[in-house]
N, C-alpha and C positions, 0 to 999 in steps of 0.2 A: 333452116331456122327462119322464122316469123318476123317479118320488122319489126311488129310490136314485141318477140320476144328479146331483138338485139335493142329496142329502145331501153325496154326495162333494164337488162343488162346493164345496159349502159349507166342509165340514173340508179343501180344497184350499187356501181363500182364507183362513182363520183360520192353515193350514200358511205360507205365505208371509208374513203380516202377522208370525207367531211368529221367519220368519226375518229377515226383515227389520229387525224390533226389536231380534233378540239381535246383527243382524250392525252395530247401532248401538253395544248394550248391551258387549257383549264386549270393547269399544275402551276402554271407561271402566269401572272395577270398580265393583262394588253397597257403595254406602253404610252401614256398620252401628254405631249406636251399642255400642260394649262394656259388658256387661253385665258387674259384679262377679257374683263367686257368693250374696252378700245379695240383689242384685235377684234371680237366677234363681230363688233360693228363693220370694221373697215373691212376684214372678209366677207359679209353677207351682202347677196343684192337681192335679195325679202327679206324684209324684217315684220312680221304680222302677230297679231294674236288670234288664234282658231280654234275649232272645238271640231274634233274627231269625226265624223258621219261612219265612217264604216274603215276596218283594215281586210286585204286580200294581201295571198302569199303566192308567188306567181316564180317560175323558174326562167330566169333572164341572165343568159350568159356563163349558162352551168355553174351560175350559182343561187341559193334561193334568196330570193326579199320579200319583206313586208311592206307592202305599198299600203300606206296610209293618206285618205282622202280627208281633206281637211278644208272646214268652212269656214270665211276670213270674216271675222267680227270687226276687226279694231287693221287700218292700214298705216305701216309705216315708213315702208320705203318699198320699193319695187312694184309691178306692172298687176299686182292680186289684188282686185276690188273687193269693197266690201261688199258681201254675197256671193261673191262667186268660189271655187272650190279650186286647191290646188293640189296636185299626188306626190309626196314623202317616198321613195325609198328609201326603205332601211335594209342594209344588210343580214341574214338571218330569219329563222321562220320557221314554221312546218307545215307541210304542204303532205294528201294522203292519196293524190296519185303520181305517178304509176304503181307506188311504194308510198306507207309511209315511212317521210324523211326527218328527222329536226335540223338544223343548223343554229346551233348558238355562237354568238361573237361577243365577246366580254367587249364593254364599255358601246356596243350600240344601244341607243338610243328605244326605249319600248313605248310604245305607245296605245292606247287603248281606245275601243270605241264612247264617245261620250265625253272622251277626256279636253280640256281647257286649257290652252298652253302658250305660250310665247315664244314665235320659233325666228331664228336666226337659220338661213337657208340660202346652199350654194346650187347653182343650176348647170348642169353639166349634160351630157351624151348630145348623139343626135338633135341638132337646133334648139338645146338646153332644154328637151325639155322635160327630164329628171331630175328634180330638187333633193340634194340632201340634206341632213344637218351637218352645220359647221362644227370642226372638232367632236363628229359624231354625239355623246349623248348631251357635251357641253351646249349645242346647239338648241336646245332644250327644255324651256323652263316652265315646270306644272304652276297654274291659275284655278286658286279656289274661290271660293262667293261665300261670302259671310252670310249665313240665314236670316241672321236679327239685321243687317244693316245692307245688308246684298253689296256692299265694298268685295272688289275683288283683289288680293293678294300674293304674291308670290307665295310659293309653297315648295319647297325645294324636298321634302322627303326623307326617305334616308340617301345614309350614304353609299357610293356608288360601289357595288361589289364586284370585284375580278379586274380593276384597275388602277393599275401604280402611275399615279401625276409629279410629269418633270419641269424644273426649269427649261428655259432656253440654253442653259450648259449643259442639261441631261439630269441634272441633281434631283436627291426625290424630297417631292413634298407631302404635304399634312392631304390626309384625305378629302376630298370637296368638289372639285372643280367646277363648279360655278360660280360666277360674280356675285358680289353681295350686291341687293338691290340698295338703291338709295336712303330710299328711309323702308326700314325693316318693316314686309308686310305688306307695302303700298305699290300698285302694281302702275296705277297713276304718276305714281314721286317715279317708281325703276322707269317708265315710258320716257316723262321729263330728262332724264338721266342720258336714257339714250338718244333721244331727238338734240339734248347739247354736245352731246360728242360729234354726231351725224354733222351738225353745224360745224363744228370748230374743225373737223377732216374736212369739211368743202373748204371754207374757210382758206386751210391751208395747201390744199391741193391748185386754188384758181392762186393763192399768190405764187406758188410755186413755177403757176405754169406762165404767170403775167412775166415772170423774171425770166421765162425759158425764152422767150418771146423779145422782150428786149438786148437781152443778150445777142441772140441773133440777126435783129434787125439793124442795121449799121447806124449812124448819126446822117443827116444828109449832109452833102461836101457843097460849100458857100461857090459861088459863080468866081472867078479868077483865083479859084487856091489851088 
């Protein structure tokens, strides 16, 4: 038998186990603790606003993603200048060789070419440098432009289908899981919002660390005591 035909095999029998899990998974929604927008902050080291250029579905680590290229408008925190382009996987996709495959993963994150968004983004793999969304789709947040005013705004959509949001005790809550922005609409006011939280976690992180630091360092002892 053919490499190529034990490759195919192969992504045939990974194709089937994918369908058979989500034709489990589909039945029951994907579990997700709700993230406040405090946590997303203090998890994320990008926080940007970007617009879409193009998505590819690519097979990495016998499982599919949609890697999403995204161009950085607006910088908020982390190492992504404005103009340059940073790549999103997401878990999930459809990719039509060797087979076509789907993979759907309830509550990731979809994103489209074109599309405007404010993303909160953790960097992980090999010398970080695979970006995902925090709390998967929470991670998230669609940016429309007013035609009459060209004001851009949050736009949250609908609501998120195939995912049950818990407390931090496991409890379930009301469908949503995104932060309300600041002032309703104003992507400006939600930016201010997070640039004072950003502040007030340094804030609290350098006094924490000033007291880690005195604690440790002894008083000096006076000459004859």
């Amino acid at each position: 038998m053919s490499t190529r035909w034990n490759t195919i095999c192969s992504h045939a029998l990974l194709a089937w186990a994918v369908i058979t899990v989500l034709g489990t998974s589909l039945s029951h929604a994907t579990v997700l603790r709700k993230l406040s927008l405090d946590e997303l902050v203090a998890y994320a080291d990008t926080i940007m606003v970007g617009k879409c250029e193009k998505t590819e579905t690519v097979w990495l680590a016998r499982k599919i993603y949609t890697i999403a290229t995204i161009c950085v408008s607006q910088h908020v925190r982390g190492k992504a200048a404005v103009g340059s382009t940073i790549k999103v996987y997401i878990l999930g996709g459809r990719v039509k060789k060797p087979i076509p495959v789907k993979m759907h993963v309830p509550g990731a994150a979809k994103v489209a070419q074109g599309e405007e968004m404010l993303l909160f983004l953790k960097a992980g793999g090999i010398k970080k440098q695979y970006h995902r969304f925090v709390g998967m789709t929470q991670g998230k947040i669609p940016v429309k432009t007013d035609p009459r005013t060209g004001e851009k705004f949050i736009h949250y959509g609908e609501p998120i289908k195939g995912v049950k949001f818990v407390d931090e005790q496991g409890k379930p809550l009301a469908q949503g899981g995104r932060p309300e922005p600041a002032k309703p609409g104003s992507l400006e006011a939600f930016l201010g919002r997070v640039k004072q939280i950003m502040a007030d976690q340094e804030a609290k992180a350098k006094k924490a660390a000033q007291q880690k630091v005195s604690i440790r360092i002894p008083g000096k002892r006076r000459k004859g005591v």
